[in-house]
N, C-alpha and C positions, 0 to 999 in steps of 0.2 A: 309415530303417527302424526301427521299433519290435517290437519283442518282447513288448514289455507296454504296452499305452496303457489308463491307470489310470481308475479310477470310483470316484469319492467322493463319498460322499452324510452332508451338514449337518443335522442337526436342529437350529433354533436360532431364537427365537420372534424373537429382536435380527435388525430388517432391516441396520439399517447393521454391526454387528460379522460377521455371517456374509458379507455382501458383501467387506468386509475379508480375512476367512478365506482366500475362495475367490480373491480377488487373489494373495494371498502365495502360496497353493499353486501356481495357472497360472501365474504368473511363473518357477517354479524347477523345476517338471516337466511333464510331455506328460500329460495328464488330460483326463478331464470330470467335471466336478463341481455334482452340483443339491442347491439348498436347499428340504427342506421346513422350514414351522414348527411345525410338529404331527406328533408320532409314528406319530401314526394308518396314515401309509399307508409303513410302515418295509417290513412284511411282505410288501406290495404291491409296493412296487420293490426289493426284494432277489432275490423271484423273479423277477422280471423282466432284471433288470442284473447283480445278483450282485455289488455295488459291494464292492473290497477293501479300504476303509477307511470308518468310520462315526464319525462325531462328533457327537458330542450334548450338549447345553448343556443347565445347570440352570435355562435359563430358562421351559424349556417347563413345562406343568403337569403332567406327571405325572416322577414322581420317577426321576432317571436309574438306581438302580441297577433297577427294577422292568421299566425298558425294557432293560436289558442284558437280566435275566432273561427276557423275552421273546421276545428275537431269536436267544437263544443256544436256548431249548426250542426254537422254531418253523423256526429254520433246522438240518438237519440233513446237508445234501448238500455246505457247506463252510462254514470256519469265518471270516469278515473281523474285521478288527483293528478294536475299542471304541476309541474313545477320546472319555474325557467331558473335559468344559469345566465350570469350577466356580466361585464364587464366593468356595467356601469353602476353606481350607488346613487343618482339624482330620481328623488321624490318620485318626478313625472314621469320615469321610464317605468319607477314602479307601482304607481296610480294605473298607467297606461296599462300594462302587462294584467292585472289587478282586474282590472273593470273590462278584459277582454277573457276572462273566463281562466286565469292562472290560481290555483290555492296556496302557490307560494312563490316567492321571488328572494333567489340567493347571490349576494355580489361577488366575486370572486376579486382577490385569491379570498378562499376563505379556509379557515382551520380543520382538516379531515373530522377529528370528533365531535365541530359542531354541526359538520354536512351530513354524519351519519345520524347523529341523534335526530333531526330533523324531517332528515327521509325514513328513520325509524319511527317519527312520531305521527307521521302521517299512513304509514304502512298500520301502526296499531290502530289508529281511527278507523280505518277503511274495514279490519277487521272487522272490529269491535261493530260495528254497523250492519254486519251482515251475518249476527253473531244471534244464533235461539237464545234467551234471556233463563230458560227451563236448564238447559241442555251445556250451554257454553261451545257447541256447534255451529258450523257454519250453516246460514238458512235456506231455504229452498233457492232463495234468488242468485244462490253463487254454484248451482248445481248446473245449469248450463255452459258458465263459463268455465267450471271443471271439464264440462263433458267434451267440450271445442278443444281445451287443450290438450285432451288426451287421444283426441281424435288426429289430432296433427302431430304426435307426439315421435311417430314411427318406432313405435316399439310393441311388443305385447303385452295386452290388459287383459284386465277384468272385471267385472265391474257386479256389485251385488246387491239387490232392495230387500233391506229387511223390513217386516213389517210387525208390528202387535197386532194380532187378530181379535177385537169385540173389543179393543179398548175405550174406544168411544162408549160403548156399552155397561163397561167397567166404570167408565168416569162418571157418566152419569149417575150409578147408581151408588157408588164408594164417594164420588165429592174428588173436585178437582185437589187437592192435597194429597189423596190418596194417590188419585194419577200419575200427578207431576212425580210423585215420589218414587213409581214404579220407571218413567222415563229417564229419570236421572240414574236408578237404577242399571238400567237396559243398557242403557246410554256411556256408561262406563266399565260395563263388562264389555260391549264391544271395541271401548279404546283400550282393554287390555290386551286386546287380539292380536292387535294392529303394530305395523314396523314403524319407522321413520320415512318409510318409502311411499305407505300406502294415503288414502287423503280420505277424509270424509265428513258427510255434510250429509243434511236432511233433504226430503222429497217434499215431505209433511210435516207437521209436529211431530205424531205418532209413526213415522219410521226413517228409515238410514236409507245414504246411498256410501256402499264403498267401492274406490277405484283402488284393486291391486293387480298382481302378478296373477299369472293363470294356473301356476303351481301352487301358489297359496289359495286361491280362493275357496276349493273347495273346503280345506283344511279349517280355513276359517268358519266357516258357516255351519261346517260338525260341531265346533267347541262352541258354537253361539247358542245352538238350537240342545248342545246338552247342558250348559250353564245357566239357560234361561228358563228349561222346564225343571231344574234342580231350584230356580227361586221364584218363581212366580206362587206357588200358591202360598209362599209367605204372604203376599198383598191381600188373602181375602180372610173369612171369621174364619175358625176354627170348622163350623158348622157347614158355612159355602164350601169350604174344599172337599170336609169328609161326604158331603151331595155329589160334590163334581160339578155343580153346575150353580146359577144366579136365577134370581127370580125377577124379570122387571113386570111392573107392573100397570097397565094403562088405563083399570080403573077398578071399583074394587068386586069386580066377579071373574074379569080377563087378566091372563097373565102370558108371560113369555119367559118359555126359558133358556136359556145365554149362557151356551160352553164354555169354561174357565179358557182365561188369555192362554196364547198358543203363539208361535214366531214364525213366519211363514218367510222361506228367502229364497227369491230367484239368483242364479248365476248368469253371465252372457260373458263369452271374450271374442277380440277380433282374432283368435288364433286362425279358424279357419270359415271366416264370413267376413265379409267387405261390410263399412258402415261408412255412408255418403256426409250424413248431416251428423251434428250435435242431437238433434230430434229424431232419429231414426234408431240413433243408440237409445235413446230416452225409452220411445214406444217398444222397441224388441223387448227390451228390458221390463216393461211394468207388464205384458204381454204374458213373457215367461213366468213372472210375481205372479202371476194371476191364475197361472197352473196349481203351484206352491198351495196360495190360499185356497184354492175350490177343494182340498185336500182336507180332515178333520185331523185336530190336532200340530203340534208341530208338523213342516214338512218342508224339504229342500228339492228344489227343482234345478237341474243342471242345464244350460242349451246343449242340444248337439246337434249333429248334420242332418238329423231326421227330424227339428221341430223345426218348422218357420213362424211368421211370423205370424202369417195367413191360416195355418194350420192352429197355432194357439187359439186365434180367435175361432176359426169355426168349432174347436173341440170346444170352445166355453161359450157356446150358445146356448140357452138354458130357459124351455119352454115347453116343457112337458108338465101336465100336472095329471096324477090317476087320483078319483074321486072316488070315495066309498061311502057309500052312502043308500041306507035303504029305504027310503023317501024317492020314488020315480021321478016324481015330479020334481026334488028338490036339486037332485042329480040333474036333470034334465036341464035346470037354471041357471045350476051354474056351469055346467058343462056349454051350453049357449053361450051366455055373457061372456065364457073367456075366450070360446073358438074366435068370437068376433073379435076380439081382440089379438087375435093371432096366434095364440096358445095351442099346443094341441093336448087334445084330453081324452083319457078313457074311463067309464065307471066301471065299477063293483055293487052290487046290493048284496058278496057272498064271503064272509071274512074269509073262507076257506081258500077263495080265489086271489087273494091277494098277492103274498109272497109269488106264485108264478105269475103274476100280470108284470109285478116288479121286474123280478127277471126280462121278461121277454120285454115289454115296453120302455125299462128305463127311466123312471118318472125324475125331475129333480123334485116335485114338489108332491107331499102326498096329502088330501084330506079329508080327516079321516070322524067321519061320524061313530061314536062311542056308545050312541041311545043310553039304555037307562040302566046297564047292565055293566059292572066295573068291570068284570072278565072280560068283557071287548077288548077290553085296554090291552092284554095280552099280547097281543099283532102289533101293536106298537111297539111294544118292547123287542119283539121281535123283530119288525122290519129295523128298527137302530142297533140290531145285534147283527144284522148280515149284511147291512146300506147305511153306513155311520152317517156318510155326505148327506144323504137325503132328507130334508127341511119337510116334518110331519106336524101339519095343523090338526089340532083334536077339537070338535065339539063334541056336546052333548047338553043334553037337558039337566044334568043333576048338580051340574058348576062346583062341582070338585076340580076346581084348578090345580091344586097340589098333589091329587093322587094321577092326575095326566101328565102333569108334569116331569112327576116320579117315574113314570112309564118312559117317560123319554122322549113326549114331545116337547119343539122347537113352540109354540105357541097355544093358549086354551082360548078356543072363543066358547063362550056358552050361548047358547040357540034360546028367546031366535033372537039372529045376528043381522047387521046390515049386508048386502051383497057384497057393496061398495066397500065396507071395511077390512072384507074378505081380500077385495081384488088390492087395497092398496097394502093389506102387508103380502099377498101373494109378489108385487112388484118388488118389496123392499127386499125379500127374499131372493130373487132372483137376479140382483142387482149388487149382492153383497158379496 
């Protein structure tokens, strides 16, 4: 498994010495490495590859500090490490080279193992710089210039976002130790997964991106999603797991409760779909993720010829909310406030009518008035035994937040509630 698979690009007009070069590098690291002889087209494949290391020999004709100077104005979305090759050994040529944007200056002839350890010691900084400090991963900021190179790779990929679902959630309420410890976790069952071939790097803190074969990928993401629900509920008490669920708490009569971590992984390959940009493979990709996650519990999403891209997003538009609630007036308020908001809504004042409104209307969002009578809660229970996806707010007046919660609602407000607190977790809800 690779983490970093390097791109180094020669300028160097000497056929046989850059030949030389690029032997001694592939022999000692995992790279690709192309020789132009002419600076000409530096600009040309930097946008394109984004190579982290650049070597340029004073044999070409234009003058190596003037080409620093050039690549250092012209590229401005990252920085790769200069390194010139010279003839010369005088102070000024390498002040000169130096103070025009080079990180290093090599005299030649020079001894093969001190040219390799050199260009190996700048190759580990670059990593190491771009390196999760948690994880020992590559960080989000080297995920594009993966994506470019595989984009232009001419071969078939795959590419897969894994995610931890409620971690954030988790973290908060377990203490970032706990977390980190579940990431480093995650984190190293999925480079057991991995070949020499495959590469991978973070999106986020909290998830992966890996670039493989289109053969493996699915392969991969079965052993990920049954390895990872085989240890996660190691991470919480005893108590949280025999629940199934977390309690967060946001003061002390409301509560919320928060599904145990789950792994959520979308698949994409250009087997049989064309990808233009670095960022068009990005958004397909978190597009398909986003199927995965709307899913309860683990789940893997595959692309195939019948989702686009267009189609993910509109299937995860997510703005329906069914109110039940036997207060006319109460129904009537908030059913207002959210249509204006663009929401669409239907009420109940009948628990019996529930389960078919479900059915038929589809709600993502249910909420659900309990009054004063715990058997209400029943329907609750019910609706998360036939609609697991479905996010069910409970009020009532009797602020028993744990026996709602137990029921199997997603959050307990106790009445009476602000509108506004309503509508901003109804948002967070619908945005997660």
């Amino acid at each position: 498994m690779q983490s970093n698979n390097f791109n180094i690009l020669i300028i160097d007009a000497r056929k046989e010495l850059s030949l030389k070069y690029k032997r001694l590098i592939e022999h000692r690291t995992s790279c690709t490495i192309n020789i132009e002889h002419s600076p000409n087209k530096i600009i040309k494949y930097t946008n394109k590859f984004e190579p982290d290391l650049i070597i340029i020999s004073d044999s070409v004709q234009e003058h190596t500090s003037e080409v620093c100077c050039a690549i250092r104005s012209q590229i401005k979305e990252y920085r790769p490490v200069i390194i010139i090759l010279s003839k010369s050994s005088h102070l000024d040529d390498k002040i000169q080279n130096l103070s025009a944007g080079a990180d290093d200056f090599i005299s030649e002839p020079i001894d093969n193992e001190e040219f390799i350890a050199r260009i190996l010691a700048h190759l580990r900084r670059s990593k190491e710089e771009s390196m999760n400090l948690i994880t020992n991963i590559a960080s989000s900021k080297m995920l594009l210039r993966v994506l470019k190179r595989t984009l232009y790779s001419n071969t078939h990929w795959a590419a897969l976002l894994i995610d931890i679902d409620y971690f954030k959630q988790y973290q908060e309420i377990y203490g970032d130790i706990a977390a980190n410890k579940m990431l480093q976790t995650y984190s190293a069952i999925i480079k057991t997964t991995l070949d020499d071939r495959d590469i991978l790097t973070h999106l986020e803190n909290n998830n992966f991106v890996v670039i493989t074969t289109p053969d493996q990928a699915a392969k991969i993401a079965s052993l990920l999603k049954f390895a990872f629900d085989k240890v996660s509920n190691r991470f919480y008490t005893k108590e949280d797991a025999q629940k199934g669920y977390i309690t967060l708490f946001s003061d002390t009569t409301a509560g919320r409760r928060i599904p145990l971590v789950a792994t959520s992984i979308g698949i994409i390959s250009n087997e049989h779909r064309n990808f233009e940009t670095a960022q068009d493979i990005l958004c397909f990709l978190i597009n398909t993720h986003k199927l995965a996650k709307a899913q309860s519990g683990s789940f893997i999403v595959q692309d195939t010829l019948q989702i686009s891209g267009s189609d993910a997003v509109e299937k995860l538009i997510k703005n329906k909310i069914l109110i039940v609630e036997k207060d006319a007036a109460m129904a009537y308020l908030i059913s207002t406030t959210l249509e204006m908001q663009g929401y669409q809504t239907q009420a109940a004042s009948n628990y019996n009518e529930v389960l078919p409104m479900i059915e038929d209307f589809g709600p993502d969002i249910v909420i659900l008035d309990a009054g004063e009578n715990s058997h209400n809660l029943d329907i609750c229970t019910n609706i998360k035994d036939k609609t697991p996806n479905i996010k069910i707010i409970v009020s009532s007046v009797t602020h028993d937040k744990d026996l709602a919660l137990s029921a199997g609602a997603d959050l307990y407000l106790p009445k009476p509630y602000d509108i506004l607190v309503l509508h901003g977790w109804i948002k967070r809800f619908l945005e997660e």
